[in-house]
Each structure stands twice: as structure tokens, then as C-alpha cells.
N, C-alpha and C positions, 0 to 999 in steps of 0.2 A: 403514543402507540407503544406497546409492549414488543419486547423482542421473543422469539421463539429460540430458545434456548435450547441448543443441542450440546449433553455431555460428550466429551470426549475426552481420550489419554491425553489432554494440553489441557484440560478445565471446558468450561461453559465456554462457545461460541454461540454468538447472538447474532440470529438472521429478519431481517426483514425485508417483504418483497412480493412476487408473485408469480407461480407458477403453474402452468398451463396444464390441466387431465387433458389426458389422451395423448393421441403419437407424439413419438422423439420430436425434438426442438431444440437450437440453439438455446444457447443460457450465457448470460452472462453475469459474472460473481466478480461483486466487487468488495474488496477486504481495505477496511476504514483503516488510516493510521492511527499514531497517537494523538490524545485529545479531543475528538471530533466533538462537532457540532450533534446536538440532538437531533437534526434533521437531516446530516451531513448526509449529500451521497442518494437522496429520497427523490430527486430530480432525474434520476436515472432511471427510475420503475418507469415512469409517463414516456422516458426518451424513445422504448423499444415495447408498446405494447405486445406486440407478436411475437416477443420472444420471453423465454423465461429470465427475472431477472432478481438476483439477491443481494443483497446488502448485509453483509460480514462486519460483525464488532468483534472485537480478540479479548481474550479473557481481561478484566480490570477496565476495560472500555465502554460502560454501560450492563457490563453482566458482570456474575461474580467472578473475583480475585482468582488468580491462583500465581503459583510459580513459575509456572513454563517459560523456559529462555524462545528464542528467535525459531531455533529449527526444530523445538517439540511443537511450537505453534503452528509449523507449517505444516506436520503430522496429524496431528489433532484439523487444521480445517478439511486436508483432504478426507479424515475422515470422515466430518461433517459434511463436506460435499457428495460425497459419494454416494451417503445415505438421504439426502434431498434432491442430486442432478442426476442422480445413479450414472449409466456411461453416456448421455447425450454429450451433442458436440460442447467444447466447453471455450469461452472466451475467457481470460483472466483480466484482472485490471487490479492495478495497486499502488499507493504510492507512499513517498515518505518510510518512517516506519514498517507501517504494511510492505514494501519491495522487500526487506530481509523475508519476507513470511512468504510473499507471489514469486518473487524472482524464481527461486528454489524448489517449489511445487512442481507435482510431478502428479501425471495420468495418461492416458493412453489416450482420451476424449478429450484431450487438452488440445486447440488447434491454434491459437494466437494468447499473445500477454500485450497488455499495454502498459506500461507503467511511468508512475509517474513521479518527475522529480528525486527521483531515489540518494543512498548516499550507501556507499562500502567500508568507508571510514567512521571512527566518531569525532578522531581530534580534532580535524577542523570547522565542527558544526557550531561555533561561538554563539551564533543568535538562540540557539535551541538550547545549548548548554547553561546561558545567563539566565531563558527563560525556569528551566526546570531547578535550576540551584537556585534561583530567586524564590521557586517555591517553598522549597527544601526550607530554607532559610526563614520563610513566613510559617511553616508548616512542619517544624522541628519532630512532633510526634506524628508525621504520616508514615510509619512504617512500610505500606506497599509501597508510597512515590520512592522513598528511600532504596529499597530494594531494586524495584523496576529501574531507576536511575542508574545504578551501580551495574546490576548485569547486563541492561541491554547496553547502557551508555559508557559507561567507566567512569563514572559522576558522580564524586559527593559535595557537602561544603567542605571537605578538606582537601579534596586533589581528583587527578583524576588520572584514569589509562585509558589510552585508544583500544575500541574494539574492533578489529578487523575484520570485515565480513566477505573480504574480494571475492575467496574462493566461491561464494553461492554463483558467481557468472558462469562457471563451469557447466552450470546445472540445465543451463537453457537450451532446449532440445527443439523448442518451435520459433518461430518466426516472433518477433518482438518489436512494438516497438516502444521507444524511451521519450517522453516529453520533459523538456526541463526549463525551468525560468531562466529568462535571457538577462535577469539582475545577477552579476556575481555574486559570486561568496563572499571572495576579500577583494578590495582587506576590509579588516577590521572595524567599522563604522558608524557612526550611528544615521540607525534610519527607524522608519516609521510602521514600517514594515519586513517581514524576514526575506534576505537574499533567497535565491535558489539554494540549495542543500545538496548542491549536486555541485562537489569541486572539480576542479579541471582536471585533477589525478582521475577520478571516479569516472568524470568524460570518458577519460582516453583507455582505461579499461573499458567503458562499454562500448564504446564506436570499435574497438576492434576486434569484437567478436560478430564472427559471419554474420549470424542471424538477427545483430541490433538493427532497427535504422532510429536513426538520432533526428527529432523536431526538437525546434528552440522558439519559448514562446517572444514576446515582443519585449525591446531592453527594459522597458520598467515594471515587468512582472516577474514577480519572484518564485518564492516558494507558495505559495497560493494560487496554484493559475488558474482556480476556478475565480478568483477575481477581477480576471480579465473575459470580455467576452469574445475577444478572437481566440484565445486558447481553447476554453473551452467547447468553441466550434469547432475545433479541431479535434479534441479529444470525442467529442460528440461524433463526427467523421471517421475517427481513425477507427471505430467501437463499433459503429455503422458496417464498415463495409468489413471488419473481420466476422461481424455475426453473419453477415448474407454470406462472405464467401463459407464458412461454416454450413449454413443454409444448405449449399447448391453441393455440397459434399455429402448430405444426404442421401 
């Protein structure tokens, strides 16, 4: 399946999904992180036929490349949004990755965020770090992972800087809420799978802002929590009842 490609000042965002002629409607957009799966996220459309429902790739993630760091990307999808949900009610959802781009979004039809697993930091994301320098490493002339490495993460094979992203909590103006794998981060380990990406620091900035409420999914799901299927009953729930309340705001 092809994505529909909307230009915008961040580059191409790529939408797939479906949305409903005629009266206003809930909608709910969810913006893919890094990497996805080609299908990633397409379980969503079936979850909520009644309501409009899109699927967000970020520029270099299935559509063409560009430059845009963290907060032009999040300029760039509203505008994308804007021009496909125009002002109907809006649900956010995003995680990983994608949280630097949803957390910080902003609209007036914006009525809940979910998001999921997110991180504020980069220096402690070791599993994400070994996975992307290991690219690097195989992949010497990829120039965009090089780049995209370097500004989003502060990663190269030569070293690296934390990028601080705390300030985007600032930005959350609606009701939120944050899911995160119940496998720590650290320490340091080897597993077979990726910890949650959500450190304890990162925790305790978002549990203390008003509008978080914090779910933790079950101890051996990590950063993947659609790999468990009680979590993503839960995210399936939590996605649920912000579209209806949306709904009845109507």
C-alpha cells in the first residue's frame, strides 16, 4: 500500500488510513516512530471504524528524506493534519521517537494524547544506541542514518552527546496519558529484546506534570508493548474511550 504523501515545511509526511465524508468526527492520528514496520500501526484503521483514523510516517520513514530535526517535524505534521482532519475533534497517539514530534503538538481540536513509551533523554537509551551505531558501523556510506543519528540522537561511531528534550512536557495542555514497558532500562544488559526507553528520570518528569496519568505495562514487556497483548488492550482502551469522550463533546 502506498502512502499519501503530504508536502509540508518538515518534508513529506506519509498518511495512511481512512476518513469519513460528511459531519465532523473524532479522528484519531497516530505518528509512527523510528524504524517501523511496513504494516506498523494498520491495526488501528479496523480498531475504530466509526471514527476517522490515520497513520503518520515522518519524513525518511517510508516517504522521502529530508532534514527536519524533532520540532520542525512536529510543525510540519500539524500542518499535515490540519489539511486532512481540518478542526474535528482530535486524539493524538505516539510513541518512541514519534513522542518528541506528539508530546509537543499543538491545536485547538486536540482533546487527549496517548503516548507511548517515550524517552526526554538520549544518553541513557544504550539498547537503541548499539542498535543504530551497529548500523552506522555496517552502513558506513548511509548518509541520512548518519545524519538523523547525530541530530536526533547525539550518535555517531565516534562518540556521542545527550540530547535533551525535557522541555517538550511543558507543551502538554490536554489530558495525557503515558504507557510504558514495565522491563527497565538499566542497567545495562544483555537481552533479547529492548528494555522500555522510558528511564526513571523521564518517569518522574512525566508523572509530575498535572495532566499525565502514568500505565505500566506487565514486567517482561518492554519497549514493544504492542508485543504483549494485555498492553495493547489497554492502549486499544485507553484510544477507545478518549475518541468517545471526544464523541459526546460534539
Amino acid at each position: 500500500m502506498d502512502f499519501l504523501s503530504v508536502l509540508t515545511s518538515a518534508g513529506h509526511i506519509g498518511f495512511r488510513g481512512r476518513i469519513h465524508a460528511g459531519p465532523a468526527r473524532p479522528s484519531l492520528l497516530m505518528v509512527a516512530g523510528a524504524f517501523p514496520r511496513p504494516d506498523q500501526h494498520q491495526e488501528m484503521i479496523n480498531w475504530f471504524p466509526e471514527f476517522n483514523v490515520v497513520i503518520a510516517r515522518l519524513p525518511g520513514m517510508g516517504v522521502p528524506v529530508s532534514h527536519a530535526d524533532a520540532a520542525q517535524m512536529t510543525i510540519g505534521v500539524q500542518e499535515a493534519t490540519s489539511l486532512l482532519l481540518r478542526d474535528w475533534p482530535l486524539v493524538v497517539c505516539g510513541g518512541s521517537a514519534s513522542g518528541l514530534v506528539t508530546i509537543p503538538l499543538q491545536g485547538s481540536n486536540i482533546r487527549r494524547k496517548v503516548i507511548l513509551d517515550p524517552f526526554l533523554t538520549t544518553d541513557p537509551l544504550w539498547p537503541l544506541r548499539n542498535f543504530i551505531t551497529g548500523i552506522l558501523e555496517r552502513e558506513p556510506h548511509n548518509e541520512h542514518l548518519r545524519r538523523y543519528a547525530w541530530e536526533m540522537f547525539g550518535w555517531s561511531t565516534e562518540g556521542r552527546e545527550n540530547r535533551d528534550y525535557r522541555s517538550i512536557v511543558a507543551a502538554l495542555n490536554v489530558p495525557t496519558d503515558v504507557m510504558v514497558g514495565g522491563m527497565a532500562l538499566q542497567p545495562e544488559r544483555a537481552l533479547n529484546v529492548f528494555p522500555s526507553l522510558t528511564s526513571i528520570e523521564d518517569r518522574a518528569i512525566l508523572s509530575a506534570h498535572p495532566l499525565v496519568t502514568m500505565h505500566e505495562g506487565p514486567p517482561d514487556v518492554g519497549h514493544d508493548l504492542w508485543s504483549s497483548e494485555t498492553a495493547s488492550q489497554t492502549i486499544k482502551e485507553l484510544l477507545r474511550a478518549a475518541l468517545e469522550s471526544a464523541a459526546e463533546r460534539l
